[in-house]
DOFIRO-523091 format. One line per 10 residues: number of its first residue (from 1); their letters; for each residue x negated, y, z of N, C-alpha, C, O, CB. Coordinates in nm, 2 decimals. Atoms other than C-alpha are relative to their C-alpha. Glycine has a CB too. Example, Ala and Ser with C-alpha at 12.3 -4.5 7.8 and 13.67 -1.06 7.14 Angstrom:
<recs>
1) as) -0.09:-0.12:0.00:-1.23:-0.45:0.78:-0.09:0.12:0.00:-0.19:0.12:0.07:0.10:0.00:0.12 ~ 0.09:-0.11:0.00:-1.37:-0.11:0.71:0.08:0.11:0.08:0.03:0.22:0.09:-0.04:0.05:-0.14;
</recs>
This chain:
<recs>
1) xxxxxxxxxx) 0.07:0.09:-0.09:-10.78:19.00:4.27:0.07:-0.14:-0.01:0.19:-0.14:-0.04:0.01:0.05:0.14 ~ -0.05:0.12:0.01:-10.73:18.63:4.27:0.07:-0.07:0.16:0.02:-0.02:0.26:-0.11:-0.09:-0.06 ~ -0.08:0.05:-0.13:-10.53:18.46:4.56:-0.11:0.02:0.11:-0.11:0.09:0.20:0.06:-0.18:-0.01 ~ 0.10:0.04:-0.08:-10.87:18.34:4.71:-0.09:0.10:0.05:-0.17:0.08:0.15:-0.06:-0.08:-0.07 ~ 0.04:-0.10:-0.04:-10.99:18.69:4.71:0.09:0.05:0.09:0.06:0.10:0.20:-0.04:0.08:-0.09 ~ -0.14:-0.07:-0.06:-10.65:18.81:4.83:0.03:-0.03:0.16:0.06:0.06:0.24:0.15:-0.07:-0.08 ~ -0.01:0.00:-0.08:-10.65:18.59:5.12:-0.12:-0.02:0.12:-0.12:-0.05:0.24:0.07:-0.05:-0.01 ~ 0.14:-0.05:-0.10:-11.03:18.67:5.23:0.05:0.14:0.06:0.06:0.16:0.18:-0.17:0.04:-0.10 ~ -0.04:-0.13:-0.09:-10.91:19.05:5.26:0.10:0.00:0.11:0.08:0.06:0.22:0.06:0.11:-0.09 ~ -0.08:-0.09:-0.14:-10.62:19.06:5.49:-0.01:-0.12:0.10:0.08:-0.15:0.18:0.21:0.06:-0.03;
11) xxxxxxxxxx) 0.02:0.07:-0.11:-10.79:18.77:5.70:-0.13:0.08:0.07:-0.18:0.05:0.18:-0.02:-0.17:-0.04 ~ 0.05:-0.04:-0.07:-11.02:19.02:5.74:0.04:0.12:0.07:-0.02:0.18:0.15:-0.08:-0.02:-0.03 ~ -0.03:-0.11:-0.05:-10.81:19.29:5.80:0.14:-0.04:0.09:0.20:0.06:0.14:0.02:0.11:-0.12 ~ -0.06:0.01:-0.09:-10.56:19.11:6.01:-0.13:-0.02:0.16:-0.11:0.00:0.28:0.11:-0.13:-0.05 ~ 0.10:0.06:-0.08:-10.89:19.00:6.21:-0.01:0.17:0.12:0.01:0.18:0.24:-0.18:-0.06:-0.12 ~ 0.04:-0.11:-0.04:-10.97:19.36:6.27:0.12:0.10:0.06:0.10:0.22:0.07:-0.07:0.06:-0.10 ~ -0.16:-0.04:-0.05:-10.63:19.46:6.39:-0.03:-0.03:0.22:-0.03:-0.13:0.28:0.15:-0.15:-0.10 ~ -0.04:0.06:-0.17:-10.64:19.52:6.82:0.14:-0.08:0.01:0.23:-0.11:-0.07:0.02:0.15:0.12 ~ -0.11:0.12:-0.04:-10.43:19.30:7.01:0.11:0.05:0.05:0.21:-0.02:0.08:-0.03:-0.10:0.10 ~ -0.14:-0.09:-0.04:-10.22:19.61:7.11:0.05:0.07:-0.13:0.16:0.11:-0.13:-0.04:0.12:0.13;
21) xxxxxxxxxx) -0.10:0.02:0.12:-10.16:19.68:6.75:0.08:-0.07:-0.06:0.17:-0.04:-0.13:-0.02:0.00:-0.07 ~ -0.08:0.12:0.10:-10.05:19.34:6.65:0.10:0.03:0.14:0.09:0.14:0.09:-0.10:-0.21:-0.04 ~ -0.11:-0.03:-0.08:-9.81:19.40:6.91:0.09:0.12:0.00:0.22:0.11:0.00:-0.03:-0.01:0.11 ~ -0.07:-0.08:0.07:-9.69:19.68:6.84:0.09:0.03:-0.12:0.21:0.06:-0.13:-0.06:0.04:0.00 ~ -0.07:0.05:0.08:-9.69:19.61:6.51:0.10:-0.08:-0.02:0.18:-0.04:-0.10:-0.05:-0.01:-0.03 ~ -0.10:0.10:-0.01:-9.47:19.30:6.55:0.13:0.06:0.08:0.24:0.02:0.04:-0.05:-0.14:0.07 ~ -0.13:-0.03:-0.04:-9.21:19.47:6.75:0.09:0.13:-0.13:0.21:0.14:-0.16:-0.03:0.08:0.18 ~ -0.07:-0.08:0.06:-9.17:19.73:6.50:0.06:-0.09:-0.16:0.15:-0.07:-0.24:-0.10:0.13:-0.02 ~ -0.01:0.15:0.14:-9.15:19.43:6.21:0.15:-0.06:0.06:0.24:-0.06:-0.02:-0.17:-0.19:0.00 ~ -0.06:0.07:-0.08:-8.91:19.27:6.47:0.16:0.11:-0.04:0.26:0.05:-0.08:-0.08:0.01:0.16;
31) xxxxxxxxxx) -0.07:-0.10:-0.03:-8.67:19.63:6.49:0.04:-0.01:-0.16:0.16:-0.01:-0.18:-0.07:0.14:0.08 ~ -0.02:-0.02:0.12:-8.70:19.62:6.10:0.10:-0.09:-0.04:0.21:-0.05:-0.08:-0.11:0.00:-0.08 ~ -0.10:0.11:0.03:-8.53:19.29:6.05:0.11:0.02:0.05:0.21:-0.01:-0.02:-0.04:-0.13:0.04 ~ -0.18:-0.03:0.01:-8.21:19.40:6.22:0.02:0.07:-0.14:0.11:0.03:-0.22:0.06:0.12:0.14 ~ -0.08:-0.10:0.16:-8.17:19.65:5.90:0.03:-0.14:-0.12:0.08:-0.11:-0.22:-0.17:0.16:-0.10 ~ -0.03:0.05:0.11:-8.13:19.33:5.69:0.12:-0.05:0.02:0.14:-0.09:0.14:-0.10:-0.07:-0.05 ~ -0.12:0.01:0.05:-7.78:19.24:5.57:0.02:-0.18:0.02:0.10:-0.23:-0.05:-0.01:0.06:-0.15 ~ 0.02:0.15:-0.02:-7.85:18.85:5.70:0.07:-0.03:0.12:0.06:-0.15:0.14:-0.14:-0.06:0.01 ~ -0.03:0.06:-0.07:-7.66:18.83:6.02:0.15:-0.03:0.00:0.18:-0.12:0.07:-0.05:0.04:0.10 ~ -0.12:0.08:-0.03:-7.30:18.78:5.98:0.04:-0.10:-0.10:0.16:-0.14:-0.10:0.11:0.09:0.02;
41) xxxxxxxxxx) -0.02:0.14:0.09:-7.29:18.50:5.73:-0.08:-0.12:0.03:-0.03:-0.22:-0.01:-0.05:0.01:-0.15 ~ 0.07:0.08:0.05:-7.55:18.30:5.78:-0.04:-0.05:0.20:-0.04:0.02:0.30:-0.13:0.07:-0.12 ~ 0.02:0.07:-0.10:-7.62:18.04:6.07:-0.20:-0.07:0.05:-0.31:-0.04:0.11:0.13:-0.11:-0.04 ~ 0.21:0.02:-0.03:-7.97:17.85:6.08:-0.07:0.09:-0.09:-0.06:0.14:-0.21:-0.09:-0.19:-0.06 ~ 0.06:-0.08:0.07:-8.22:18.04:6.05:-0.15:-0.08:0.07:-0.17:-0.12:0.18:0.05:0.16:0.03 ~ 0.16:0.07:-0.10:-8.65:17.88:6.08:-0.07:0.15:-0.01:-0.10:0.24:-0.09:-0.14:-0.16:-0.11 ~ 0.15:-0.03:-0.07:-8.88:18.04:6.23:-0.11:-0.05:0.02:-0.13:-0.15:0.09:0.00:0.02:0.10 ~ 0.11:0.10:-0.04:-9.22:17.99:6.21:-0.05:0.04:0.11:0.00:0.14:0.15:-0.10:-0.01:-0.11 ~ 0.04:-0.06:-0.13:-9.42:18.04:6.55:-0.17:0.03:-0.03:-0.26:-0.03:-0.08:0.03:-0.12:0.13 ~ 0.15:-0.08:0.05:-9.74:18.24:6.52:-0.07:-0.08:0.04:-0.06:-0.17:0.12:-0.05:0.14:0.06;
51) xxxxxxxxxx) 0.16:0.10:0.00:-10.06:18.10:6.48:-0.11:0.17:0.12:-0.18:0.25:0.05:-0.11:-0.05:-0.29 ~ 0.10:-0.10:-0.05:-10.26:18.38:6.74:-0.09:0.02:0.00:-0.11:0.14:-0.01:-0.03:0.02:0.08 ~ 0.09:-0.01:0.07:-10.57:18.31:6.67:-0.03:0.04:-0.14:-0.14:0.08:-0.17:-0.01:-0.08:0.02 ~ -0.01:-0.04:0.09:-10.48:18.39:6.34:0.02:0.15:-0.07:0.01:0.20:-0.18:0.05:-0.07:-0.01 ~ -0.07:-0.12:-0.01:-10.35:18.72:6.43:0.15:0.03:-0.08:0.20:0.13:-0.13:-0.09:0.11:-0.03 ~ -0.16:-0.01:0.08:-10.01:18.65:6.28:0.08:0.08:0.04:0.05:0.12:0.15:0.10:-0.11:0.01 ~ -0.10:-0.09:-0.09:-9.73:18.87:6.35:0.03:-0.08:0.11:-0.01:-0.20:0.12:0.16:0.04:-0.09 ~ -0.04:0.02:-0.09:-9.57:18.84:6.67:0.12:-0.10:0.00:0.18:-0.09:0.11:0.02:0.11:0.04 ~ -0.12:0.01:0.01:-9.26:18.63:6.58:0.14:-0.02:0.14:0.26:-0.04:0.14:-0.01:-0.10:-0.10 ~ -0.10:0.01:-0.19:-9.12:18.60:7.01:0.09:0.11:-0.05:0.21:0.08:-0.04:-0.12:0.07:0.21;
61) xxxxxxxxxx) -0.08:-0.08:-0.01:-8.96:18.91:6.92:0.13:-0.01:-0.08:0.24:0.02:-0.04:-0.06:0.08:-0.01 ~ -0.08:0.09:0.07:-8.76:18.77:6.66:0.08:-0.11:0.02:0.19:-0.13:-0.03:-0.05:-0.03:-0.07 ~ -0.03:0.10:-0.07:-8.70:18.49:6.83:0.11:0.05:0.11:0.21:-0.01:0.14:-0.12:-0.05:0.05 ~ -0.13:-0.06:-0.10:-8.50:18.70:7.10:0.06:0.04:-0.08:0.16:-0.02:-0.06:-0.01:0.10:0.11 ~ -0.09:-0.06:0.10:-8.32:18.88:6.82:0.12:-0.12:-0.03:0.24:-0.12:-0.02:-0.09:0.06:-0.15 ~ -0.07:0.12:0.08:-8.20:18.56:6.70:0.07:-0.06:0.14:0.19:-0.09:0.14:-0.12:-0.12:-0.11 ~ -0.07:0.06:-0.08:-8.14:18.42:7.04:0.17:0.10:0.02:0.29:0.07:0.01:-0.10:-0.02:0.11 ~ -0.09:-0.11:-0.06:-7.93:18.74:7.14:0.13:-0.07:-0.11:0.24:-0.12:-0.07:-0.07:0.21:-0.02 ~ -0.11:-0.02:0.11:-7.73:18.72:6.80:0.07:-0.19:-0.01:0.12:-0.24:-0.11:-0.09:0.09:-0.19 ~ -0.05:0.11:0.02:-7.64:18.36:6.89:-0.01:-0.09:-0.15:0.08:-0.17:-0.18:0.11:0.04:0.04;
71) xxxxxxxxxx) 0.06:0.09:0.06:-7.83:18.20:6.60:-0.06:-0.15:0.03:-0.14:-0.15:0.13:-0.07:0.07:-0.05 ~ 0.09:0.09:0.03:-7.96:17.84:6.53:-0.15:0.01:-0.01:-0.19:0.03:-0.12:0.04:-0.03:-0.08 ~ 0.13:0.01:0.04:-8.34:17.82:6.58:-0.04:-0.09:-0.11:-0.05:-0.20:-0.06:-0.05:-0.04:0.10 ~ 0.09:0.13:0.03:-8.51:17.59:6.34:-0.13:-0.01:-0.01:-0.16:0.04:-0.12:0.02:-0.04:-0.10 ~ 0.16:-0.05:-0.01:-8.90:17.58:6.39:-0.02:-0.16:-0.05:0.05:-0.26:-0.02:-0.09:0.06:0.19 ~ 0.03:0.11:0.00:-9.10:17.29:6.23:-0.12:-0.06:0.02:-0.20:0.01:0.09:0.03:-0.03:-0.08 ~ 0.11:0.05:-0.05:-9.38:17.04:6.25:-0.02:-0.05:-0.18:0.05:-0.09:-0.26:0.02:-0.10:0.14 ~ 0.04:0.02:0.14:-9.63:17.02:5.95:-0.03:-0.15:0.00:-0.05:-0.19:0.11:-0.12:0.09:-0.06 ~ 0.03:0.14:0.02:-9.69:16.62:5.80:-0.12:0.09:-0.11:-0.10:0.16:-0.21:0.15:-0.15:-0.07 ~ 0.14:-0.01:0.08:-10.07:16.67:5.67:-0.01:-0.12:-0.15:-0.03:-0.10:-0.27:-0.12:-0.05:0.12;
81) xxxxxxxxxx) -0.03:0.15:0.12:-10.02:16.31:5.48:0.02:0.02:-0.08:-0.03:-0.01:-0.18:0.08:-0.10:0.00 ~ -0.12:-0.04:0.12:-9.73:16.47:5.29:-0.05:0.13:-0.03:-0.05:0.18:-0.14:0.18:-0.01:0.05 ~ 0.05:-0.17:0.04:-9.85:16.82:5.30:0.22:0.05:-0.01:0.27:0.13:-0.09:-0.13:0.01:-0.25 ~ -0.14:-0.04:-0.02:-9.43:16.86:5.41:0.00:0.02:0.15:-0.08:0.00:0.25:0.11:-0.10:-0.05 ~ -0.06:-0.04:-0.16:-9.24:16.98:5.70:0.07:-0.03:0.02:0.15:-0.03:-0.07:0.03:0.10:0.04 ~ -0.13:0.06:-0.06:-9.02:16.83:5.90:0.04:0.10:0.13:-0.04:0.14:0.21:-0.03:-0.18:0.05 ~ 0.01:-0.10:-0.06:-8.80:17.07:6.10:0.08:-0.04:0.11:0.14:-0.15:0.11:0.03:0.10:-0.08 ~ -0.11:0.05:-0.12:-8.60:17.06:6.42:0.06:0.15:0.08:0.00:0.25:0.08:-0.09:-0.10:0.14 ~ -0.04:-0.09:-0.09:-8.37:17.27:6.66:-0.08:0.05:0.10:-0.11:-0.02:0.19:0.08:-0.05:0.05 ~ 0.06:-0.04:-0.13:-8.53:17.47:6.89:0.09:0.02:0.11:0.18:0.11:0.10:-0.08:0.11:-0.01;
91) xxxxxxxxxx) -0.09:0.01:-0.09:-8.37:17.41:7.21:-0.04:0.03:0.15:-0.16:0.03:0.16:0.05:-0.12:-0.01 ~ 0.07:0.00:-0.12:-8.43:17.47:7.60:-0.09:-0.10:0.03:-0.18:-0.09:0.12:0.10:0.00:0.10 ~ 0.09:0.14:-0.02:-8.59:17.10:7.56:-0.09:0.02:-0.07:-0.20:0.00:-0.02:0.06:-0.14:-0.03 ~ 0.13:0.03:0.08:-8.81:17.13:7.30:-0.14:0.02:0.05:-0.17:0.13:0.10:0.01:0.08:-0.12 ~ 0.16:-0.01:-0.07:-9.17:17.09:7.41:-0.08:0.04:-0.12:-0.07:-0.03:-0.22:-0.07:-0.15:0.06 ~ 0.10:-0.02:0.13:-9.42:17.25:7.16:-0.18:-0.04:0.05:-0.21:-0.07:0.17:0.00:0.21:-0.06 ~ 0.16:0.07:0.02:-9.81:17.14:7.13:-0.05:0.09:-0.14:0.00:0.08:-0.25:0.01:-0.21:-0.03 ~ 0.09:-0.02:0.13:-10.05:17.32:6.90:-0.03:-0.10:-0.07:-0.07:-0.20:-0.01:-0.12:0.05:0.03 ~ 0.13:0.13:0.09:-10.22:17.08:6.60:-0.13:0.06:0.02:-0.19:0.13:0.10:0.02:-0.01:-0.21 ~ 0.13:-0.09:0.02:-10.50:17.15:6.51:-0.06:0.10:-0.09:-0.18:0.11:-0.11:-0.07:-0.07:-0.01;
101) xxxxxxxxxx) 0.03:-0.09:0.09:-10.50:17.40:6.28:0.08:0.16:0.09:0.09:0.27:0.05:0.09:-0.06:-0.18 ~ -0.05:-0.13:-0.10:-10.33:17.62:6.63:0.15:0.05:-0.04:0.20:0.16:-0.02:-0.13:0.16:-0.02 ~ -0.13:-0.05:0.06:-10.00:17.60:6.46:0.12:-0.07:0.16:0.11:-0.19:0.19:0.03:-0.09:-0.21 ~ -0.04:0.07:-0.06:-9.74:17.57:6.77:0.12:-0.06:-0.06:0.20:0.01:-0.12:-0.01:0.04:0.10 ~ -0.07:0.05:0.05:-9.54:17.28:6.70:0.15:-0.09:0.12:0.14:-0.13:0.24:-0.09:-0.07:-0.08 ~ -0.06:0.14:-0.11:-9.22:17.05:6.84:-0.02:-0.10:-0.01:-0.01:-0.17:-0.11:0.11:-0.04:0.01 ~ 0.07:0.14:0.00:-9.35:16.74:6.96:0.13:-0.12:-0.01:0.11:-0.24:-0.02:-0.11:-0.02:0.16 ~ -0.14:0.08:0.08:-8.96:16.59:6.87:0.09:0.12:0.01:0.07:0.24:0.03:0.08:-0.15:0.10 ~ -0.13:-0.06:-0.06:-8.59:16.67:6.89:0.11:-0.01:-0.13:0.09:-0.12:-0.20:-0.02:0.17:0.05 ~ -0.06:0.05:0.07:-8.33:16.69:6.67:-0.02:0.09:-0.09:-0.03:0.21:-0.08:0.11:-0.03:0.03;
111) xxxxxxxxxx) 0.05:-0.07:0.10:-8.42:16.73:6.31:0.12:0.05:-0.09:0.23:0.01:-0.09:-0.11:-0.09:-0.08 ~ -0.08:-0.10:0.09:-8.26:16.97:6.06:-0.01:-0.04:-0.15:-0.12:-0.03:-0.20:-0.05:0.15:0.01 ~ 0.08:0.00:0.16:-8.24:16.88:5.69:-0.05:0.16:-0.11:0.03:0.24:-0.15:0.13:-0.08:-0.10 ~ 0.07:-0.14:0.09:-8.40:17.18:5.48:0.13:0.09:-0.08:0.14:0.21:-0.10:-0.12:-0.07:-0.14 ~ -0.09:-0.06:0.10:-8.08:17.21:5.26:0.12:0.10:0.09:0.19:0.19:0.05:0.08:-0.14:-0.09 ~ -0.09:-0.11:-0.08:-7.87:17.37:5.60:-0.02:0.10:0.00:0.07:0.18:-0.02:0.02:0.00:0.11 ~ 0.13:-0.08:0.00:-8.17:17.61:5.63:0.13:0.12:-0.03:0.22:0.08:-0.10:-0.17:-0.03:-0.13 ~ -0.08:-0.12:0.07:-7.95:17.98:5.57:-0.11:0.10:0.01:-0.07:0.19:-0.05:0.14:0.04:0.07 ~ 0.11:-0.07:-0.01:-8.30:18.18:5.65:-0.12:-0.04:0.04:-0.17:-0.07:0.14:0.01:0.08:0.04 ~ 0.15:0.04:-0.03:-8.61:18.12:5.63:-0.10:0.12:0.01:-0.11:0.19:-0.09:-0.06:-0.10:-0.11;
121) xxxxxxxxxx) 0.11:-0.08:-0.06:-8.90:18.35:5.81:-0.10:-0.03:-0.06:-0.13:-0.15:-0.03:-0.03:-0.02:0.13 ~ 0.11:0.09:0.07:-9.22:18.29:5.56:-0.12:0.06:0.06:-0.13:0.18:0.05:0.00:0.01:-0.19 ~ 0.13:-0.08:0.01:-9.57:18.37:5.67:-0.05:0.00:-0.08:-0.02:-0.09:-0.16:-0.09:-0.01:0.07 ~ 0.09:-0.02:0.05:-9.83:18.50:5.50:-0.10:0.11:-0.01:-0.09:0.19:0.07:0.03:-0.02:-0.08 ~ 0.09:-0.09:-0.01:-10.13:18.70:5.40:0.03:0.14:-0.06:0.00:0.25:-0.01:-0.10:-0.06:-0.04 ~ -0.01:-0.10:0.08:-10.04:18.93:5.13:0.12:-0.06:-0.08:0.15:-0.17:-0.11:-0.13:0.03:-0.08 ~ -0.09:0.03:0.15:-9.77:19.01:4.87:0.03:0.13:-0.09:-0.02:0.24:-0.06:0.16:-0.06:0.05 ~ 0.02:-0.06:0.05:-9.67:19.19:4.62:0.17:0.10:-0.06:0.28:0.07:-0.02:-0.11:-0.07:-0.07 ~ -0.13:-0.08:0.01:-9.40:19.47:4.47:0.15:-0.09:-0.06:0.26:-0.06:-0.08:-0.04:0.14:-0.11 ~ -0.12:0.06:0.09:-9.23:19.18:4.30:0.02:-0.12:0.09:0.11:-0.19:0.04:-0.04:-0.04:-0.16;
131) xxxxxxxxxx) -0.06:0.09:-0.09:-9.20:18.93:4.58:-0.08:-0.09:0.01:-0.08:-0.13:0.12:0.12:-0.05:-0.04 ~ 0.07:0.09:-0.07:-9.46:18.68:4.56:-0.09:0.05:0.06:-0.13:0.16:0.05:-0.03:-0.09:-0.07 ~ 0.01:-0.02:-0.13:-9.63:18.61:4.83:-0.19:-0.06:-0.03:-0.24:-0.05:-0.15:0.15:-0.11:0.11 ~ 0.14:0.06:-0.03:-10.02:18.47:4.91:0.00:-0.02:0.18:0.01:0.04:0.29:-0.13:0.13:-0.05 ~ -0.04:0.04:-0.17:-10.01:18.24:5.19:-0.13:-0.06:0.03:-0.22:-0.01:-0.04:0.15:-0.12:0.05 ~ 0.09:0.03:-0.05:-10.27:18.02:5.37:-0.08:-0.11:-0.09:-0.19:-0.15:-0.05:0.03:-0.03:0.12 ~ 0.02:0.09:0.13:-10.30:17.78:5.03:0.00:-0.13:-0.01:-0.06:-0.19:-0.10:-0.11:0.02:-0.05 ~ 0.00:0.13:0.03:-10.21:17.44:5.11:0.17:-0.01:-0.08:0.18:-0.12:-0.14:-0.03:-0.11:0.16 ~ -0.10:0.06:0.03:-9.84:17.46:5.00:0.13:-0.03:0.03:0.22:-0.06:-0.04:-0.03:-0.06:-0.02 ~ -0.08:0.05:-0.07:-9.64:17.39:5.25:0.15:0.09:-0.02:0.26:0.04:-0.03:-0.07:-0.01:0.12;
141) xxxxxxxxxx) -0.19:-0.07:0.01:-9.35:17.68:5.23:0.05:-0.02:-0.11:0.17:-0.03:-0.12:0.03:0.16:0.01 ~ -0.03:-0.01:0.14:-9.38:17.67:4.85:0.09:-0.15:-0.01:0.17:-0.15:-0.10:-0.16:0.01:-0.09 ~ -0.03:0.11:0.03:-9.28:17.31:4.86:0.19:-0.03:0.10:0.30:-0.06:0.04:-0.15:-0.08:0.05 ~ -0.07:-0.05:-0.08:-9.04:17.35:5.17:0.16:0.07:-0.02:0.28:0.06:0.02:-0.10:0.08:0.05 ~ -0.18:-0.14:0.06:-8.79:17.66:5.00:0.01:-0.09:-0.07:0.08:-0.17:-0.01:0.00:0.19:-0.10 ~ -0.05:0.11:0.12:-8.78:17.40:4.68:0.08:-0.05:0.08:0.19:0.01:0.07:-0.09:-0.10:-0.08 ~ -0.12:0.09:-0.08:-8.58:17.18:4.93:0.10:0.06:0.04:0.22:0.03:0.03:-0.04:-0.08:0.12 ~ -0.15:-0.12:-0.04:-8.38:17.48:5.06:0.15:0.00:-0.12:0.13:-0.07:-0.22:-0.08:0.21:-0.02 ~ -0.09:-0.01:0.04:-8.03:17.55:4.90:0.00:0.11:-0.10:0.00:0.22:-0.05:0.07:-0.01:0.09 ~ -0.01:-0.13:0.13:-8.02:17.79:4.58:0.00:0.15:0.08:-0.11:0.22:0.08:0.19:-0.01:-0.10;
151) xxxxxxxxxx) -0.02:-0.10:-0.08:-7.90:18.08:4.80:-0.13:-0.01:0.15:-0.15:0.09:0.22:0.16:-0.03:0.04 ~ 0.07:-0.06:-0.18:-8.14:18.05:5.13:-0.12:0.16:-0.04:-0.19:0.21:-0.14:-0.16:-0.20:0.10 ~ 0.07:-0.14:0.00:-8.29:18.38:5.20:-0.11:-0.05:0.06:-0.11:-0.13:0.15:0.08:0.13:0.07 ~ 0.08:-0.03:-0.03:-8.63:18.44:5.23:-0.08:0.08:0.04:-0.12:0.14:-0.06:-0.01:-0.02:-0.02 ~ 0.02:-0.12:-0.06:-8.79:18.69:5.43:-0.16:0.01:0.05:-0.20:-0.05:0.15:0.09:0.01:0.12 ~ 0.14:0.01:-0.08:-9.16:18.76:5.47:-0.06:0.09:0.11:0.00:0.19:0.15:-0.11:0.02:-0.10 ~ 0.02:-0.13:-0.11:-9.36:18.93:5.73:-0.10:0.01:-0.01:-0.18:-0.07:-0.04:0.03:0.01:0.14 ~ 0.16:-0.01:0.04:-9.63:19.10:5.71:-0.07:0.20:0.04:-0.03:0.29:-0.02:-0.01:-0.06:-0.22 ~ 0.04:-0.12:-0.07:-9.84:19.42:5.90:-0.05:0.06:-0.10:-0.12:0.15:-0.06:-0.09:-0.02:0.11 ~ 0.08:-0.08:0.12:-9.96:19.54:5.55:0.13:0.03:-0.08:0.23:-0.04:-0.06:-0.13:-0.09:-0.09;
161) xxxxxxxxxx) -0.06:-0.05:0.14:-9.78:19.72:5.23:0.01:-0.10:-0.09:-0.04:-0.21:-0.06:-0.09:0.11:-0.08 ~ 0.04:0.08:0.09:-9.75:19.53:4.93:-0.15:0.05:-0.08:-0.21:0.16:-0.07:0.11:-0.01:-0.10 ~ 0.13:-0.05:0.03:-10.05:19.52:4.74:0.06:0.06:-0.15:0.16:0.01:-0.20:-0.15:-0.12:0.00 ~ -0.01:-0.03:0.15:-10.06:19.71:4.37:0.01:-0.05:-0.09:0.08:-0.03:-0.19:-0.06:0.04:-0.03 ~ 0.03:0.08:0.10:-10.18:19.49:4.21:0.08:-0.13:-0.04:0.13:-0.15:0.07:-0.13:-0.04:0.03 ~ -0.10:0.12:0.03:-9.96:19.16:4.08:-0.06:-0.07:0.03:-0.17:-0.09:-0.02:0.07:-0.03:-0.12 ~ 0.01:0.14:-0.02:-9.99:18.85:4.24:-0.03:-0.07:-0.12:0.04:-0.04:-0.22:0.10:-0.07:0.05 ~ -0.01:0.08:0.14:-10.12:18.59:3.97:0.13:-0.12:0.05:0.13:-0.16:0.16:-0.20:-0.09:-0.05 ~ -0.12:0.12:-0.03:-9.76:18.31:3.98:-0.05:-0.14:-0.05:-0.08:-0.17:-0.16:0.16:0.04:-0.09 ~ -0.02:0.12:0.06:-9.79:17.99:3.97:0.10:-0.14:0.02:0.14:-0.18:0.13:-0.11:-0.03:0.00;
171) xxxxxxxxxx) -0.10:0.08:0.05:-9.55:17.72:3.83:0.05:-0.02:0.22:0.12:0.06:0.28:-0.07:-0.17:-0.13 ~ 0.01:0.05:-0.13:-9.53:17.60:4.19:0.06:0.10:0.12:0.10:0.06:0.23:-0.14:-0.03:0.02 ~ -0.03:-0.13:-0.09:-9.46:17.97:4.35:0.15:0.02:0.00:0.23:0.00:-0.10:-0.08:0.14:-0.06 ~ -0.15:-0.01:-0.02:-9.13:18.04:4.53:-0.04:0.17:0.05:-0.12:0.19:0.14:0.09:-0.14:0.12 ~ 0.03:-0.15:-0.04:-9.12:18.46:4.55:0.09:0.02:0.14:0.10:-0.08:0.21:0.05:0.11:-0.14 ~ -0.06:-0.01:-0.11:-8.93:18.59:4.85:0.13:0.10:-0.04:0.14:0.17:-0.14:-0.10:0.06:0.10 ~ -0.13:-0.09:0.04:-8.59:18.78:4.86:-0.06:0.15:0.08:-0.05:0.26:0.02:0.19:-0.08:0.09 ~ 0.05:-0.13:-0.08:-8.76:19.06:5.12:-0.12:-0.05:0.06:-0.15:-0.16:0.09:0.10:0.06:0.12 ~ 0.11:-0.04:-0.10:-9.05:19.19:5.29:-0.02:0.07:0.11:-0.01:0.19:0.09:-0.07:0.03:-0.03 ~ -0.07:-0.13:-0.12:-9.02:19.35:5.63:-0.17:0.00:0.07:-0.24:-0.09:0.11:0.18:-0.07:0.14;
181) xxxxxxxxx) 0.13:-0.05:-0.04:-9.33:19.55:5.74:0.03:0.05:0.13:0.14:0.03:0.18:-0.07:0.11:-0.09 ~ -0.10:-0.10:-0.08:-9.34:19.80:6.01:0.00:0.16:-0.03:-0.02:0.25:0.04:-0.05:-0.01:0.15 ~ -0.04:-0.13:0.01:-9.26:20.08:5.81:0.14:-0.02:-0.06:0.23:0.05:-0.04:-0.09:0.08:-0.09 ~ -0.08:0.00:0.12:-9.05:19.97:5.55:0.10:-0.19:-0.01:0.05:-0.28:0.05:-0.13:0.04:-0.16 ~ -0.06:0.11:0.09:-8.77:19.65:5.39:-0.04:0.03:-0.15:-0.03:0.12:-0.22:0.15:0.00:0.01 ~ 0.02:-0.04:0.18:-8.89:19.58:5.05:0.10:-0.14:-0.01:0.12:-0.24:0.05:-0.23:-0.01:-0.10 ~ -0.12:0.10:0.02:-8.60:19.42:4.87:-0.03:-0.02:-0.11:-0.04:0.07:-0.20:0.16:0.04:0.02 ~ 0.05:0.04:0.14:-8.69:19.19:4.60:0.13:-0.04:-0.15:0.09:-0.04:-0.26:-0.10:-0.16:0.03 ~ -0.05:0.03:0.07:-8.36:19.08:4.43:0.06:0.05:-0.08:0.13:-0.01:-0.16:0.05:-0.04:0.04;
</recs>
């Protein structure tokens, strides 16, 4: 299947997902990410914040994980112009605002450069046994990890399996270190 087919299916099979599965689901995605080997080294960590309309995973629950474990938030705000992200602390202040694409964002605060980043949370639609990923197709994480630090861990999430079939890669594609479902960690390195 080609990307463009890849991310018609699981927009329609996240679509068709109740709203007491995706919750479900996300807590058990949520329970999975403790099993990974990322919390005593590593400090910032982004988070992206679900798109709901979209039926994205849940990521609140994560979000308390990380609070509890006394982590750095970093959540950001997309630049359309640039097709980049500029990111910031999430803090008791931060005020978020949807765009218009229903992504919630911070409307300021204090920004983060990309290269501190020690984990990054990736959405997407689909991926596969070898790590890359199929996301929403403008670019933005792909471009995003490039700025990250050699080492930052990447972590996808996602209410489906990998698929069988191999992702087609291109030059441009950054794969992921893991995938955390709610059955399983798939560990790509």
């Amino acid at each position: 299947m080609t990307k463009k087919e890849l991310r018609l299916k699981y927009k329609i099979l996240r679509e068709a997902l109740p709203l007491t599965e995706i919750e479900d689901k996300s807590i058990d995605i949520a329970n999975n990410v403790l099993d990974l080997d990322i919390w005593k080294k590593n400090t910032y960590f982004h988070l992206y914040l679900t798109m709901e309309e979209q039926h994205e995973v849940q990521t609140s629950h994560i979000l308390n994980i990380l609070a509890g474990k006394d982590k750095e938030v970093i959540v950001s705000r997309s630049d359309f112009e640039h097709f980049k992200m500029i990111h910031y602390l999430l803090t008791d202040n931060t005020k978020l605002k949807k765009n218009l694409y229903g992504i919630p964002e911070p409307i300021d605060g204090i920004e983060v450069p990309s290269q501190r980043i020690d984990v990054v949370f990736v959405p997407l639609l689909a991926f596969d046994e070898n790590g890359q990923r199929v996301g929403y197709g403008k670019g933005f994480y792909d471009r995003f990890l490039k700025e990250c630090k050699p080492d930052v861990i990447k972590i996808g999430l996602s209410f489906f399996e990998a698929e069988e079939e191999l992702i087609e890669v291109q030059d441009t594609d950054v794969p992921l270190d893991y995938c955390v479902t709610p059955t399983r960690v798939y560990r790509f390195k």
